[in-house]
N, C-alpha and C positions, 0 to 999 in steps of 0.2 A: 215360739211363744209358749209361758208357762199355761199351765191347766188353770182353772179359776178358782178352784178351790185347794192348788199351793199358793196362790196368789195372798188368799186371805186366811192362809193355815196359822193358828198361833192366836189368835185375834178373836177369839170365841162368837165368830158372827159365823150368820147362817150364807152360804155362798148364792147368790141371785140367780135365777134357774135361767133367766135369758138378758142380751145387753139391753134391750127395752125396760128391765129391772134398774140395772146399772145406771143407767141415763137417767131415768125417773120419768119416761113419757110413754104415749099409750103406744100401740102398735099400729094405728093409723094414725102418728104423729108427722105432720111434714116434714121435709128438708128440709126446711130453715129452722123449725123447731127443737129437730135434733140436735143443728148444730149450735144453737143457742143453748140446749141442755149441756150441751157438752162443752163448749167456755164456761159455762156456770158451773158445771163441777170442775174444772179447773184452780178458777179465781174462787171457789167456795174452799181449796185444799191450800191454797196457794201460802198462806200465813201458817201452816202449821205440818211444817216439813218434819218438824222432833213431834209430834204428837204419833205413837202406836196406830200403825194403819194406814196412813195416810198415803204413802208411797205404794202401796198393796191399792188401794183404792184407785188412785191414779194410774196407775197402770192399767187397771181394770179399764175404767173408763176411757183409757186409749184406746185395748184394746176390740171394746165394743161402739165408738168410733169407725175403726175400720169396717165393720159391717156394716154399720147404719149410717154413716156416713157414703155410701159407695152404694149410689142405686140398684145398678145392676147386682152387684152385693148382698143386698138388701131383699130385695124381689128372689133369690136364688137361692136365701137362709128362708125367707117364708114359706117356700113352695115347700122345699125340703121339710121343713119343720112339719108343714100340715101333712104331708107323704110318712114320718115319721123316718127318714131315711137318716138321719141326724137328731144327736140328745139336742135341749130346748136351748142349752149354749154351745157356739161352734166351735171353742179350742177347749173341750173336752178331753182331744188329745193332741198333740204338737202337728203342726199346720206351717205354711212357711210365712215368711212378715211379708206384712204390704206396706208398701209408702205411704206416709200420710199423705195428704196431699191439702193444696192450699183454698181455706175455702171462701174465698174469692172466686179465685178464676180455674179453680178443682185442678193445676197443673201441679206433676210432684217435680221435686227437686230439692238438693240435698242444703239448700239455702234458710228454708223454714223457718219462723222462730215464732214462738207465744209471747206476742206485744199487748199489755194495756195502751190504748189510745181514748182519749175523753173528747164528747164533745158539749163543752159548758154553756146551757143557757139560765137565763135569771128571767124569769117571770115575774113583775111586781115585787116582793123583797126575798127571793125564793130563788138560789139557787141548785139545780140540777146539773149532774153529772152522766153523762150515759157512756160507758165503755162499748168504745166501736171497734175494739181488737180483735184479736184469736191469731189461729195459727192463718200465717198470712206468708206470702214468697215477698220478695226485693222489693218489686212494681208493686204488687197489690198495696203493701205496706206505705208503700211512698205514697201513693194515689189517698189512702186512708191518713194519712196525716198531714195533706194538703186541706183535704175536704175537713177534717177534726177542727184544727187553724183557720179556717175562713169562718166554717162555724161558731165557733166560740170567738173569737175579736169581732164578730158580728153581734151574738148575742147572750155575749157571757156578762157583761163589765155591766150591767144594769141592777146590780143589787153588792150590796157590802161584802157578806160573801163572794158573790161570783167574778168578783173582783182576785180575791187568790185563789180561788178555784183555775179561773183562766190563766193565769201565770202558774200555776203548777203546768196544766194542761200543755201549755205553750212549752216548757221548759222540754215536757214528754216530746211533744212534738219535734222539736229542736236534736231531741237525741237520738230520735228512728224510735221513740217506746219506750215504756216499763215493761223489761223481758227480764220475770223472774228467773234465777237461777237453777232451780232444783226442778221446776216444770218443760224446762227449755235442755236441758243436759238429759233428762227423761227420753224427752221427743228427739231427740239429736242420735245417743243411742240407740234408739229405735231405729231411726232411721238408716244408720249404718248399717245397722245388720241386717235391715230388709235391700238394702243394696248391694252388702257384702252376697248373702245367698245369690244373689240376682249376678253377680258376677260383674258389678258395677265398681271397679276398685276406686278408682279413680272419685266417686262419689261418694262411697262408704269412707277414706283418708280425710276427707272434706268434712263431715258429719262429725267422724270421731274427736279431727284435732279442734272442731268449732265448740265438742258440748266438754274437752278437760276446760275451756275457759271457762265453764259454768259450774263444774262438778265441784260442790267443796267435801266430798266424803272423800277420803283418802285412800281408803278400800276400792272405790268406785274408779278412783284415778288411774292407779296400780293397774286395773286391769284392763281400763284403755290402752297405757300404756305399752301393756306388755301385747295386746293383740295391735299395736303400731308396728311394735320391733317383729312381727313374723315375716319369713320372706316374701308371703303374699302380698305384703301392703307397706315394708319398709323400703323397696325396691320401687316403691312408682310413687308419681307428683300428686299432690292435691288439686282443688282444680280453686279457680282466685275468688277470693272471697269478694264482696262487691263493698266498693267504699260509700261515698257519702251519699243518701238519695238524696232521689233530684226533687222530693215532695220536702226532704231539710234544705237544699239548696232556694228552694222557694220561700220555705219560711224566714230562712236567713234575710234572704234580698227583700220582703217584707218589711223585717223591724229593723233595718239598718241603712233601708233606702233612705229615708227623711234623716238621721245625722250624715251615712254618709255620704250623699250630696251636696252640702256646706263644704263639707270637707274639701270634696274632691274640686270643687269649684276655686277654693281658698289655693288648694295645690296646682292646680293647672294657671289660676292668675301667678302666683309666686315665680312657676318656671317660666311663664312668659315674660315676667319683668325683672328677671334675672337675664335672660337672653339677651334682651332687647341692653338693658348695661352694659353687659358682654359686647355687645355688638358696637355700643358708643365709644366704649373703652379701647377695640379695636382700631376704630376708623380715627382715632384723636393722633394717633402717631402719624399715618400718613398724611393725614391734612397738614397738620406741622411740617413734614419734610418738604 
């Protein structure tokens, strides 16, 4: 991990003495708090990937993240801190990476991805939107875009707005998420590399070849690349990436149950009165002989 004040070198800001700086919450802020600061500095960076700093920033904000995110983590920078055993921020000097992990269900794995998921309610003429994403694994993801989907065609479609509000939302839905590209290729290289050191190849190959389908800096690509082709990791398999979840397979069967039921009704009578001709058309010869 870089130091945090290369992080923000060039950018004429003052480097934040601790990650409780970085996040913008107090030092007795909860775990759910944290990690609500920390999708909101996300989704707050998430539109302005060409703006000076931004990427500097976000990274910061990963990397402080892993501390305060990570109870035990957490409890082990403050003692230290109050001890004085450590400066007030911990990659002061290179440290090895930690997994993020998912916070959901706090498992890591090289699967991760930063999803917006919405869930739309309309109150009297008053649409609202609440983003129920973040970094989220397969399951979690799934399970949050089942629950998004029930929520909103429950109580979205009650106001003019919330009428295309839930048809975007649904659409998100439909797709497994809005997973920006430059926050997600971020967290993906990260994550490689905290599994490469870890001696995780197999997961680190998985990570890498998932965030070049996000990276559009070509600089960025290049050196995926070339850490693919070493013989540490061009010699072994990735591991499978998961296909369609089962919270879109829900959704699917949802909005497509009511047409296709007609359907399937109109196709199963046609095969059977096709048969049943077949069958007359048969038996006509014999009876003649």
């Amino acid at each position: 991990m870089r130091r945090l004040g290369i992080l923000f070198s060039g950018y004429g800001m003052t480097p934040p003495q601790s990650p409780y700086d970085i996040l913008e919450v107090s030092p007795d802020a909860s775990g759910e708090d944290v990690r609500v600061a920390y999708r909101g500095q996300l989704v707050k960076f998430a539109s302005q990937a060409t703006t000076p700093g931004t990427r500097e920033r976000i990274a910061a904000a990963i990397t402080a993240f892993e501390v305060l995110g990570d109870q035990r983590r957490r409890d082990d920078y403050d003692k230290d801190v109050l001890a004085g055993s450590v400066p007030p921020y911990p990659y002061a000097t290179e440290a090895p990476k930690t997994p993020l992990f998912c916070e959901r269900c706090r498992q890591v794995g090289p699967h991760l991805r930063f999803a917006h998921l919405y869930q739309v309610w309309s109150p009297l003429v008053l649409a609202i939107a609440n983003d129920v994403g973040g970094v989220l694994c397969p399951s979690c993801r799934s399970v949050r875009t089942a629950q998004s989907f029930l929520f909103s065609i429950c109580l979205g479609f009650w106001s003019f707005n919330g009428i295309f509000m839930t048809i975007y939302a649904i659409y998100l839905d439909l797709i497994g998420g809005d997973k920006p590209a430059y926050e997600n290729a971020r967290l993906l290289r990260h994550q490689g590399g905290a599994f490469l050191e870890r001696g995780s190849h197999a997961e680190a190959i998985t990570c890498f070849r998932a965030a070049l389908r996000y990276e559009r800096d070509e600089d960025e690509r290049l050196e995926i690349e070339d850490l693919l082709r070493c013989p540490e990791l061009s010699e072994r398999s990735s591991l499978r990436e998961p296909g369609l979840l089962v919270g879109q397979i829900f959704v699917l069967c949802v909005i497509f149950l009511p047409f296709g039921l007609p359907i399937l009704f109109f196709l199963i009578s046609y095969i059977f009165v096709f048969l049943v001709i077949t069958v007359q058309f048969i038996q006509l010869p014999s009876q003649a002989s």
